[in-house]
C-alpha positions in Angstrom: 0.0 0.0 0.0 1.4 3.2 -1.0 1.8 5.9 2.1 2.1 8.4 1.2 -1.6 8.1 -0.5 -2.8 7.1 2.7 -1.1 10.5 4.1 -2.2 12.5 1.5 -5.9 11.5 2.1 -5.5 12.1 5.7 -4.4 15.5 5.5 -7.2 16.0 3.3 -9.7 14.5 5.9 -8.1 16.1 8.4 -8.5 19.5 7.3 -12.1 18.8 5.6 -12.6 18.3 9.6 -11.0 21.6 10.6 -13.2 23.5 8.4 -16.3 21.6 9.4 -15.5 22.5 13.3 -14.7 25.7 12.6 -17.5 26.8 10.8 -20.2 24.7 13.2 -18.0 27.4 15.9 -18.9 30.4 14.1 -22.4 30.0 13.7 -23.2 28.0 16.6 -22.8 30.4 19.5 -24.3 34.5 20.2 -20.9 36.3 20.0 -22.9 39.6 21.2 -22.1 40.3 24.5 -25.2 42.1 26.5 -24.2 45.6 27.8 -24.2 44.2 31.5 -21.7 41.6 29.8 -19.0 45.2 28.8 -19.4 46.7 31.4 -18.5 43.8 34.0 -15.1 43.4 31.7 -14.4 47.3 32.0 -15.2 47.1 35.8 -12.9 43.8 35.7 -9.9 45.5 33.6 -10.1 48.7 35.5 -9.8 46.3 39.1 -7.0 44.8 37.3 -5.3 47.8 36.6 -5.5 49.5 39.8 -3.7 46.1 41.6 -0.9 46.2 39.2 -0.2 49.9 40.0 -0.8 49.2 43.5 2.1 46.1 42.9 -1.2 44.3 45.0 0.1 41.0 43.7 -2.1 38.9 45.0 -4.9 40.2 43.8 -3.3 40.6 40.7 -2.5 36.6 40.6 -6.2 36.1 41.6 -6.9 37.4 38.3 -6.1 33.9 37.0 -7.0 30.3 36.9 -5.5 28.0 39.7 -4.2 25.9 37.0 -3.0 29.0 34.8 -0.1 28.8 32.2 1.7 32.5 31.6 4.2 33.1 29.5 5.9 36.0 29.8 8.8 37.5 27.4 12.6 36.1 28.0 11.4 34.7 31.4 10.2 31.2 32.3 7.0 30.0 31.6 4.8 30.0 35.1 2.4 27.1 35.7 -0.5 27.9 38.7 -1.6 31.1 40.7 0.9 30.4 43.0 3.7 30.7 40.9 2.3 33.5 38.9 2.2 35.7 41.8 5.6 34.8 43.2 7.0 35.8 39.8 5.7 39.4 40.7 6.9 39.4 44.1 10.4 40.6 42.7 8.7 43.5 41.1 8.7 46.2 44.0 6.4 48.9 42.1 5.2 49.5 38.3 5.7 52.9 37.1 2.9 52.6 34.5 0.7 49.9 33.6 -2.8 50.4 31.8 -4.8 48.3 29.5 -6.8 49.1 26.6 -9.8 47.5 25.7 -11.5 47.1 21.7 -14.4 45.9 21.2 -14.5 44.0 17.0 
């Protein structure tokens, strides 16, 4: 049996798949956010921004998943809450920090 056959049909079934999943995604779920939806994100960001200027780390860290995965730039990649908000603990204040939010 020829494999590469067998490989190229895959792939081809394989992505047939992708599409299939993909475009069941798009269709299947509201993407519209209610207004009460925004404006707990903005109240959410703006918390979220006032703990990193504050260098409040632990709240800061509660702003993720106990089983979070961060990856910051040219630093070690952090697995947990626990260990995301000891890799702050080094930072003693932030000069400037602010987040802006689009809506698309």
């Amino acid at each position: 049996m020829n494999f590469d056959i067998l490989r190229h049909l895959h792939s081809h079934a394989l992505l047939l798949y992708m599409i299939l999943v993909c475009s069941s995604c798009s269709t299947a779920f509201n993407t519209t956010l209610s207004t009460s939806d925004l404006e707990d994100i903005r109240n959410y960001s703006r918390q979220y921004v006032e703990a990193m200027r504050k260098s409040d780390w632990p709240t800061v860290a509660e702003s993720f998943t106990l089983e979070a995965v961060r990856m910051p730039p040219n630093a070690p990649t952090q697995k947990g809450r626990a260990e995301i908000e000891n890799s702050f603990i080094p930072i003693d204040r932030v000069l400037a920090y602010d987040v802006n939010l689009e809506q698309i």
